[in-house]
C-alpha positions, -999 to +999 in steps of 0.1 A: +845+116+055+808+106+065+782+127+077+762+116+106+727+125+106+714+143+138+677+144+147+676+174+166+638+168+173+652+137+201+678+157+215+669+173+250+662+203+254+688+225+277+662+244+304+677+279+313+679+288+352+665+316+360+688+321+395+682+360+395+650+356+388+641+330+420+669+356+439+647+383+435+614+366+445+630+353+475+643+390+488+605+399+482+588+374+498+615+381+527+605+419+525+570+410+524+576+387+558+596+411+576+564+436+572+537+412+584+558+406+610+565+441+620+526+450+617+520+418+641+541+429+670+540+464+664+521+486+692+487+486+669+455+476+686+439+456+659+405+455+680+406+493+680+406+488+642+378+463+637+356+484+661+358+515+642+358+498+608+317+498+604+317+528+630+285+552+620+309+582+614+331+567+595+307+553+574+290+587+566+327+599+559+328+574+535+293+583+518+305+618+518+341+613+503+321+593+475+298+620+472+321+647+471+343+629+440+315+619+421+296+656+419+326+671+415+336+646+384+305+651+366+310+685+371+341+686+358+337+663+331+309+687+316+327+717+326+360+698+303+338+686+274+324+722+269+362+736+277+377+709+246+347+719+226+358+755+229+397+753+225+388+739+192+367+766+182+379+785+153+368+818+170+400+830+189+376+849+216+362+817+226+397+790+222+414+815+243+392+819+272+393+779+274+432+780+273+433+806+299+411+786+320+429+752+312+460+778+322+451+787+354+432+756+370+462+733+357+486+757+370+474+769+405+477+736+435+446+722+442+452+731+481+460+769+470+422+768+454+404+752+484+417+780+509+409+809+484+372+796+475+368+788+517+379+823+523+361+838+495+340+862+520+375+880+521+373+900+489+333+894+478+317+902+516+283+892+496+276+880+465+244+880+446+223+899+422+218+936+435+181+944+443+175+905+432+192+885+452+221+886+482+238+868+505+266+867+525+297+848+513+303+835+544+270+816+549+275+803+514+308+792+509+305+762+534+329+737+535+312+715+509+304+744+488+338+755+487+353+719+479+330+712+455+338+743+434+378+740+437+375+703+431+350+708+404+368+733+384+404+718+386+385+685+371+374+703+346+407+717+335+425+683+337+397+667+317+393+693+289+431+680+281+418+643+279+390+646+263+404+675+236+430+645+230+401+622+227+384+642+199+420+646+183+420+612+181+391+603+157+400+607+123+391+635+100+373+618+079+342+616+102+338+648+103+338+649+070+318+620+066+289+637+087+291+670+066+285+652+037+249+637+046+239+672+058+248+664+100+247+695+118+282+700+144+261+691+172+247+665+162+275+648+141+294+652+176+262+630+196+261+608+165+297+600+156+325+617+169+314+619+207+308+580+209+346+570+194+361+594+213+344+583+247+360+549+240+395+569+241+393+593+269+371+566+294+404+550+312+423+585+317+389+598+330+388+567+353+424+576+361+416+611+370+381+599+391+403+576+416+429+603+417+403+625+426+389+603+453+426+600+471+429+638+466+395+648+484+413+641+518+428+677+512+392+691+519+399+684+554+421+715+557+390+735+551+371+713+577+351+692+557+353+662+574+354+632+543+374+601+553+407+616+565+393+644+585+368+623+599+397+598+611+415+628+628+390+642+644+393+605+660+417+597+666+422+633+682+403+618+711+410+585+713+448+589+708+451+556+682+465+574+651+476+545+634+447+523+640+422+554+629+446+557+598+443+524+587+406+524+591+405+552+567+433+531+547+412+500+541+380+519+534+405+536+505+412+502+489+375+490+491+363+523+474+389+525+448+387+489+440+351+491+437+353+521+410+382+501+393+359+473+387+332+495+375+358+512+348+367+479+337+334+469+331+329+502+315+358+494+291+349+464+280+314+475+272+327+507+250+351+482+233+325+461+218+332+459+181+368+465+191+397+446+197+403+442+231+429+427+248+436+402+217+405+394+215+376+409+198+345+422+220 
């Protein structure tokens, strides 16, 4: 019996089709259709739209929903770091007053918190230093006071977590490392761990700032008037609730995005000496 030789190299190659693959983009694009066309002849008044886009109140609703997430991140962030710093404290006073704080800010809604600092002038009339200082609670606890304290403190329980798993996350070894050239804690953490564990922790702090920024519509229940509120009160008078919706909608997606760009940029920056994405920075 002979053998014949194949060359495998000159046979063709048998392409697979991918039917349920180009089945499912086509029930897509057909989704994505039907939407554009229900937005086109739907009863929305696109002018209404473009008028109030750049409108001078919502642009200050803007400035202020920025404003509002940012203070209340940073904050938060160094309300966290100092929260992390004492749940790993080896004196159980301290690591349990940061896990009952963790406890209770993780635990109780973040709309629960607004309306009990907004109404604060409920149980403390005044607040103050007696024969120092006084004032009444209800002068103080503005809107924007209140928001920024609920919004502040529930940040900082959320990030204690991320960055107490960022500080897990560098290796023991540093820390002994620093001890053995005579680093004090404080500064070992500036020096050596703090700067490899920011690398860890920056993209589930980034997470938690753009969370943050949807989130700060709730504020509006307490009548500070950020994006959302500042939509309603609109659209409250001019009767176009969809159009003043997705004003508030699109200016959303600009913020967002910009803030998304700036953590990538962050990333990539931290990540030098890294590998990133393949690729080393």
């Amino acid at each position: 019996m002979s053998i014949v030789a194949i060359d495998i190299a000159q046979m063709k190659r048998a392409k697979p089709r991918h039917y349920g693959r180009w089945l499912g983009a086509l029930v897509l694009l057909l989704c994505l259709g039907y939407l554009v066309y229900a937005f086109a002849v739907g009863k929305i008044d696109w002018g209404t739209v473009g008028n109030y886009l750049f409108h001078p109140r919502i642009l200050w609703a803007v400035g202020m929903t920025i404003f509002l997430s940012v203070v209340s991140m940073t904050i938060g962030v160094i309300i966290g770091t100092f929260t992390a710093l004492g749940r790993s404290s080896r004196n159980p006073v301290i690591s349990s007053i940061a896990a009952f704080y963790t406890w209770l800010f993780r635990g109780a809604p973040i709309l629960l918190q607004l309306l009990i600092w907004y109404n604060l002038a409920l149980i403390f009339p005044v607040i103050g230093i007696p024969g120092i200082w006084e004032a009444d609670t209800v002068r103080i606890m503005s809107p924007l006071a209140a928001a920024l304290i609920a919004f502040s403190l529930h940040e900082g329980a959320y990030t204690s977590e991320v960055i107490r798993s960022g500080l897990l996350s560098v290796d023991a070894g540093q820390h002994e490392a620093a001890k053995s050239i005579g680093m004090s804690y404080g500064l070992a953490f500036r020096r050596i761990i703090g700067p490899q564990a920011l690398r860890i922790v920056i993209p589930p702090l980034s997470n938690e700032f753009i969370g943050l920024l949807k989130m700060s519509a709730l504020a509006s229940v307490i009548g500070f008037l950020e994006l959302t509120g500042t939509a309603q009160d609109i659209y409250y008078v001019n009767t176009k609730i969809m159009e003043m919706l997705f004003v508030a909608t699109a200016w959303y997606l600009v913020v967002v995005s910009m803030f998304s760009l700036g953590q990538f940029w962050l990333e990539r920056r931290l990540a030098r000496g890294f590998v990133y994405g393949g690729k080393h920075g």
